[in-house]
C-alpha positions in Angstrom: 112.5 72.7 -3.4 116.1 73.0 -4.9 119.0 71.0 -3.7 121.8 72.8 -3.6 124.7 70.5 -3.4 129.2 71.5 -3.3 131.9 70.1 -4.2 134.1 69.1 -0.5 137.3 68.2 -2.9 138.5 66.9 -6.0 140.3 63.9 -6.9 144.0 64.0 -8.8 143.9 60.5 -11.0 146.2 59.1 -14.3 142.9 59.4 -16.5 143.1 62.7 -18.0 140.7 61.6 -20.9 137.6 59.3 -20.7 139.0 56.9 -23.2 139.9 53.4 -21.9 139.1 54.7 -17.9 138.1 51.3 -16.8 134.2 50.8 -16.3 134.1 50.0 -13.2 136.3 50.6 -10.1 138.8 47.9 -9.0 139.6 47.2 -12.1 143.0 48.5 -12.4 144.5 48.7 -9.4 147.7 50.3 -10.1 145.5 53.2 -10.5 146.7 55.8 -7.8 146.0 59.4 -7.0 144.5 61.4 -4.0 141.5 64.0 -3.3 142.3 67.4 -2.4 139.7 69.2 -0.2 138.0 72.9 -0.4 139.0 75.0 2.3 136.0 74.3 3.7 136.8 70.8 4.5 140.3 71.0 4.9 140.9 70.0 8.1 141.7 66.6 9.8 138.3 67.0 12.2 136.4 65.9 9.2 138.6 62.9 9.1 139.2 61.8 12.8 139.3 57.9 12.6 139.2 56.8 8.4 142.3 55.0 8.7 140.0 52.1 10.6 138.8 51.3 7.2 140.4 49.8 4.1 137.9 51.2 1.7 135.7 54.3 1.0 132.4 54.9 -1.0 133.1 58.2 -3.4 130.0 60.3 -4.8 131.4 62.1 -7.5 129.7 64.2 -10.1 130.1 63.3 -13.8 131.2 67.1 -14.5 132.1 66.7 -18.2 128.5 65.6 -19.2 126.8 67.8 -16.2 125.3 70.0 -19.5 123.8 67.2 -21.4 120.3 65.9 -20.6 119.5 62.5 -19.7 118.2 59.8 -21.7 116.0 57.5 -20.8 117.8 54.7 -22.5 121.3 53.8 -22.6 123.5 51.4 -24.9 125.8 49.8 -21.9 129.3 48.3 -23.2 128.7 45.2 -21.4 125.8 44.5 -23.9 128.3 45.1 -27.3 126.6 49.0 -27.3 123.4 47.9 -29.5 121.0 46.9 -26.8 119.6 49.6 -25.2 118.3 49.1 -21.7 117.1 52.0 -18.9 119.2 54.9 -17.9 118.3 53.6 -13.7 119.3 49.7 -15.2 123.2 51.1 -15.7 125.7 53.1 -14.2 125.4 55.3 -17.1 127.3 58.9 -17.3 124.3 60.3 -18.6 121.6 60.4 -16.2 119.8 62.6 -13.9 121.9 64.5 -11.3 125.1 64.0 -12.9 125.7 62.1 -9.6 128.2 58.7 -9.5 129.5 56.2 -6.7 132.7 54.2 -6.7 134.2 52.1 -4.1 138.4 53.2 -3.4 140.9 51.7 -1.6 142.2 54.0 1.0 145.8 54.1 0.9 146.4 56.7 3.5 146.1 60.6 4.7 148.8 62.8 4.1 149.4 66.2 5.8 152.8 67.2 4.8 152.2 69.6 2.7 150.0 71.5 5.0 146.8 71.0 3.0 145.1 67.8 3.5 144.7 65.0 1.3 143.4 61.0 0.9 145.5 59.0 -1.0 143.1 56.1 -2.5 143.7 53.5 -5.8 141.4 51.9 -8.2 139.5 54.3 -8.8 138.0 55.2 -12.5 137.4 58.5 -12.0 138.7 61.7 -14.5 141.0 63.6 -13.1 139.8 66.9 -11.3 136.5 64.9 -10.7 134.3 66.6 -8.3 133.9 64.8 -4.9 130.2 65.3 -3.6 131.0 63.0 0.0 132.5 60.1 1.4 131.7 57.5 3.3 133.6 54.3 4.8 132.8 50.8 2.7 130.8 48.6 5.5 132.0 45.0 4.4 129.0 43.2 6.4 126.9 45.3 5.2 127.6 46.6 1.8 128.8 43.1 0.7 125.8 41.4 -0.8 127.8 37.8 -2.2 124.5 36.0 -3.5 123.2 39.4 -5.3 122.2 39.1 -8.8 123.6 41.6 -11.0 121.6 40.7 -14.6 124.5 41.0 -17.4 127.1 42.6 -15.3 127.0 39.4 -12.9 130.8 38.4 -14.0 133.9 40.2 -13.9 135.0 41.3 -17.2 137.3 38.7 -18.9 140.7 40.1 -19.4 140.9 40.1 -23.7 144.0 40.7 -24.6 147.6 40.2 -23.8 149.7 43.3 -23.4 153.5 43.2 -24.7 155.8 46.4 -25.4 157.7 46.7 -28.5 161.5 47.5 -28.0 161.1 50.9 -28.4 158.0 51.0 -25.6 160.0 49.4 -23.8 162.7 51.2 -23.3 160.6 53.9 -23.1 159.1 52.5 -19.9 162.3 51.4 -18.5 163.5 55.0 -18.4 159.9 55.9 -16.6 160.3 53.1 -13.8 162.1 55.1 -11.2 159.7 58.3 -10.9 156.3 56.2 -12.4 156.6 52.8 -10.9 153.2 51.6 -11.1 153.2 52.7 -14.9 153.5 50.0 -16.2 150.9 47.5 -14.5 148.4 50.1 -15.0 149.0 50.3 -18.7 148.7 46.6 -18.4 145.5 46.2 -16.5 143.8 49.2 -18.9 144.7 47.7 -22.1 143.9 44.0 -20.9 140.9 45.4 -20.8 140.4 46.4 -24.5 139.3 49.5 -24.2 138.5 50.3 -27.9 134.9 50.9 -28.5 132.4 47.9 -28.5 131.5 48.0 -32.3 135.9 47.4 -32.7 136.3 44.8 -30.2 136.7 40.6 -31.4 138.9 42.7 -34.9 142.4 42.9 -35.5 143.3 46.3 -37.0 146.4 48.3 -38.1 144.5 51.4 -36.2 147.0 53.3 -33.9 144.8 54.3 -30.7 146.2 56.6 -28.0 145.3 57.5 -24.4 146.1 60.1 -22.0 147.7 58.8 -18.1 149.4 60.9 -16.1 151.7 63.1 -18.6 152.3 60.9 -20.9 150.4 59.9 -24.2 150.0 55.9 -24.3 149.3 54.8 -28.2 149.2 51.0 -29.3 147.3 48.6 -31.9 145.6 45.8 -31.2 147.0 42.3 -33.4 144.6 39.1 -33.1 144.8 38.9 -29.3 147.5 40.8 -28.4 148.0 44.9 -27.8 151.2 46.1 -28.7 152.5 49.0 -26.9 153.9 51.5 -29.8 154.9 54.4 -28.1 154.8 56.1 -24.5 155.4 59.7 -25.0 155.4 63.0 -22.8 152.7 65.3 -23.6 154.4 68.8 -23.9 152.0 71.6 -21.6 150.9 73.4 -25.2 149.4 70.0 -26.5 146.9 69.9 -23.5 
């Protein structure tokens, strides 16, 4: 029989590209934004009693690749993108369903507006993702610490260094007041390296750019360090 499954919301976040989201959640916890609900659900009865818990489980649907089939293997990053392993062995965006999970911290519930909303961070979700449910992260029981997790057992070493050339940096200064987790985010992104596998371990005088927030983020990577070029607003016709 068909399953017939709705969006309940939709999450606002600073990744308006897929480029350099980070590949897991947590992993950049400047990361902030909120999910706005469907009428449907737009009401604080469906809520009564989250603030108890610090965390929430999201199942989100990977919209942008909702029209491309699955494939049965996958090149994960984690493995340099040349080994391929099974599309159930990954948390692959291409896979049956379309469906994802990430953990969130819940940062509060806001009502001012009149509409509804849950403020979270660390997520590495697109923006306008569509939220399928949530449910509250269970530390006794959804904390396995002696699990085994085959090559993604560690954390991710942090790569590079991150540094602002003068320009950049004033550039950022100038965004502290309104944006004033911009900054650590760009740092905890970049850290990261998120260039493709296949460029990673190079130094290169490539200029690479990403969207966050409104603002278009482009920098070069130099032996171990990312420079931050330039941090410029991205005018409504170049979207």
């Amino acid at each position: 029989m068909p399953i017939e499954i709705k969006p309940i919301g939709y999450i606002k976040t600073p990744y308006k590209e897929k480029f350099a989201i980070p590949r897991q959640p947590g992993l950049a916890t400047a990361a902030k934004g909120h999910i706005e609900f469907v009428d449907e659900f737009n009401s604080a009865e469906f809520f009564r009693g989250i603030e108890q818990f610090s965390h929430l489980w999201l199942i989100f649907q990977f919209h942008q690749t909702a029209n491309k089939s699955a494939s049965p293997l996958v090149r994960p990053p984690r493995l340099g993108g040349n080994k391929k392993i099974g599309v159930f062995a990954s948390r692959s965006t291409h896979r049956p369903n379309n469906l994802g999970m990430s953990a969130v911290k819940l940062e509060g519930v806001n009502s001012d507006t009149g509409k509804l909303s849950l403020k979270v961070s660390g997520m590495d979700l697109l923006d306008n993702t569509p939220i399928i449910d949530i449910k509250p992260y269970v530390p006794y029981s959804d904390c396995v610490p002696d699990a085994s997790a085959g090559y993604a057992q560690n954390k991710p070493e942090e790569l590079l260094s991150v540094t602002f050339c003068e320009s950049a940096a004033q550039q950022m200064k100038a965004l502290q007041n309104q944006y004033p987790d911009l900054r650590l985010l760009i740092e905890q992104i970049l850290s990261q390296d998120p260039r493709p596998a296949y460029h990673k371990g190079t130094p290169s005088e490539r200029l690479y750019g990403v969207e966050l927030y409104e603002f278009n983020v482009q920098w070069r990577v130099t032996l171990q360090t990312c420079v931050v070029e330039n941090i410029s607003k991205i005018s409504s016709k170049g979207r």
